[in-house]
Every structure is written in structure tokens, then in C-alpha cells.
N, C-alpha and C positions, 0 to 999 in steps of 0.2 A: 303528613298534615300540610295543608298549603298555606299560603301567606291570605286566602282571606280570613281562616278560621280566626286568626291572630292579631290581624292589622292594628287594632286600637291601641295593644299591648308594642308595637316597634315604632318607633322613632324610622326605621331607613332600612333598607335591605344592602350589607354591602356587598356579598356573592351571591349569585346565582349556583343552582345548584349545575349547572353546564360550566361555569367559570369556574368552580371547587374540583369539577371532575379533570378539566384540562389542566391545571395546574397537580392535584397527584397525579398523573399520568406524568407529568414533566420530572413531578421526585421521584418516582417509580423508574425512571430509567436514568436517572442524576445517581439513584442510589445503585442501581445494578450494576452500572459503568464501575463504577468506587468499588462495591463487593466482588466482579470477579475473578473467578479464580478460588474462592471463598465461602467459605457457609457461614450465614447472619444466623440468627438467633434476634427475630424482634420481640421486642417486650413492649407490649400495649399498657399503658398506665390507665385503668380503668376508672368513670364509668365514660368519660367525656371523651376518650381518644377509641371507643369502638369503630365510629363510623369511619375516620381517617384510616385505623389501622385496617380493617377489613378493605378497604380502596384500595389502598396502597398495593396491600402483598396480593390482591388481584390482579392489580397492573402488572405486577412483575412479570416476567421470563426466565424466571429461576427459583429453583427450588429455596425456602426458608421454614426455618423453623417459627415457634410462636410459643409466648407464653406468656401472661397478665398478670400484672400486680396490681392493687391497690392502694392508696395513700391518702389522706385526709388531714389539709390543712386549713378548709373552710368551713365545714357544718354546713348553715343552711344563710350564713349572711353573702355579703358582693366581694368582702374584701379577706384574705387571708388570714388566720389565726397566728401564723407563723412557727404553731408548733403543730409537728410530722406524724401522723402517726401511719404505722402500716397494718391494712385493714383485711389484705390479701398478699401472702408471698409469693414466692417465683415457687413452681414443683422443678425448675430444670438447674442442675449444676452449674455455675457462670464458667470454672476452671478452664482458661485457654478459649474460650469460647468471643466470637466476634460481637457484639452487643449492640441494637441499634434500639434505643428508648425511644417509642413513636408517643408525642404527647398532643394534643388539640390545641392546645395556648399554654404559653407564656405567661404571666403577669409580671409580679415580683423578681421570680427564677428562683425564688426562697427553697419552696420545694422542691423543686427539680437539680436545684442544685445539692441537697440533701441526699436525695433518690441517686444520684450519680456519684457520690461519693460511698453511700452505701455500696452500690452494684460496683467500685471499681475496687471496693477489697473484698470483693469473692475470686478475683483473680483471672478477670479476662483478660483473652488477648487486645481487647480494645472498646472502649465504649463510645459510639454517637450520637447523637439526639435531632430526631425528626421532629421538628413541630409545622403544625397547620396554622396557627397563629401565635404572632410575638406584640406585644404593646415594650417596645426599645423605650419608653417614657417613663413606664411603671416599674423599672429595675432596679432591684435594692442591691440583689450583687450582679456582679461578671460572670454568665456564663455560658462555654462557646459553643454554640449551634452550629451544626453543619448543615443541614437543611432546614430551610423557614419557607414555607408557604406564601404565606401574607405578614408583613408589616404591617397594624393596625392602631390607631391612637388609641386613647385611653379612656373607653367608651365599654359599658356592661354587655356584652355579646352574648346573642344564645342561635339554636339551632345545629341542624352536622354534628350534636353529640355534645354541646355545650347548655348547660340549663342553668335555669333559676327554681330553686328549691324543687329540684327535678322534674320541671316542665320545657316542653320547648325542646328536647332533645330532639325527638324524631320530625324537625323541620327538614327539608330537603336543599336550608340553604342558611346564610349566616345574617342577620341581621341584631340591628341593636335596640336593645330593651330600652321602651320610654323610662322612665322615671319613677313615672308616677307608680307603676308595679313593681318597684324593690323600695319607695319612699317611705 
């Protein structure tokens, strides 16, 4: 969908979809450097982290594995529930396995920091987390990223796989929700 279909609904475009593409291309070989020698095992946190995770392990130059989970800690409002629940599990064993959680944003880290304490008692050999967006403002806890895309404020984002009451994913770029459409 392009940004005129939409325009009245954003307040600002902050990526382009060229400036989204150059930047995973930059993790995609940030992360291959780091893995090898090694077989990853990515886990897409679905529904928000498709379009990053299908980018990502395209860039790559090395064989990975893939597998999705789902977790729900918003429904259908802007701001987290704060309670987890898992909506889709992993079909693949973690046991020994290298673990890279690809997520789309950040907010709180409530969930994610949840989802990572889950996946770190099934017993890998190591878990890391990609994200495509972080809001460092909106942190309720600590927790540590190894790959971040973009630092963004504390602004209702959609687009590249991030929505509002599940519209707005398939933009081709990230921009922020006026107001007036989540008010």
C-alpha cells in the first residue's frame, strides 16, 4: 500500500522503505559476522516481526533455520496489557540450539523480556534478540539487545509489519499514527 492511500491517518513517515531495506542488510551481515561457524535457529515473534524476519534471513549468506511463535500482550488497544500470553509455540526443540528472537519493536521490553526467559529454559546454547525498532524511553525493564535497527521516541508506529488494530501492516515503510485514529 503506498503512503497516499493513508496520508490523513500519519502524522510523518520516519523510514523509507529504501532506508528500512539498507539498514537490515547492515544486521544481516552484523548478524552473520557474530553466527559464524554456527547454525542460528531464528524465531520470528509473529504477527508484527514477518516483514523484518523474511528481510533479514534473505540478506543473509548463510544457511538458517526458522521458526514462529506468537505472544499477546496487547489485544486490540496502543498500549500493553502486561500480561503474556502464547498464542502460537515453537514446533522446533531449543536443546543446545543458537537462538536469535527477530522482534519489530520494542516498547516496554515487558514482553520480550518474558518470551526470553521462556526460550532460555528450554535449554539453548544462547539466546539474542534482533529488533527493528526500540522506543529506550518506553522501558519498564532492562533488556539487552544485540541488534536494534532504529532508536525511535515514544510515538504510536505502524507499517513494515507493525499495526493498529491490524491495519497499516502491509505499508512498505514506518511512519506514525496521527492521534486522531487510535483517540
Amino acid at each position: 500500500m503506498e503512503a497516499s492511500h493513508v496520508e490523513s491517518d500519519l502524522t510523518n513517515i520516519l523510514y523509507t522503505k529504501e532506508e528500512i531495506q539498507a539498514r537490515v542488510a547492515e544486521l544481516a551481515a552484523e548478524i552473520e559476522k557474530d553466527y559464524e561457524g554456527r547454525d542460528v535457529l531464528v524465531v520470528g515473534v509473529l504477527k508484527g516481526a514477518v516483514m523484518i524476519m523474511a528481510d533479514l534471513v534473505r540478506a543473509m549468506n548463510k544457511h538458517v533455520s526458522m521458526d514462529w511463535m506468537a505472544v499477546s500482550s496487547y489485544g486490540s488497544g496502543t498500549k500493553s496489557s502486561g500480561v503474556v500470553r502464547i498464542l502460537k509455540d515453537l514446533d522446533t526443540d531449543l536443546m543446545g540450539k543458537h537462538v536469535l528472537i527477530v522482534e519489530d519493536i520494542i516498547d516496554s521490553g515487558l514482553t520480550l523480556s518474558w518470551l526470553k526467559t521462556n526460550l532460555e529454559s528450554r535449554g539453548p546454547a544462547s539466546v539474542e534478540i534482533c529488533t527493528l525498532l526500540r522506543k529506550p524511553d518506553a522501558a519498564k525493564v532492562q533488556i539487552d539487545v544485540k541488534y536494534v535497527g532504529y532508536e525511535i521516541p515514544t510515538e504510536f508506529v505502524v507499517g513494515y509489519g507493525l499495526d493498529y488494530d491490524e491495519k497499516y501492516r502491509n505499508l512498505d515503510f514506518i511512519g506514525t499514527l496521527a492521534p486522531h485514529v487510535y483517540s
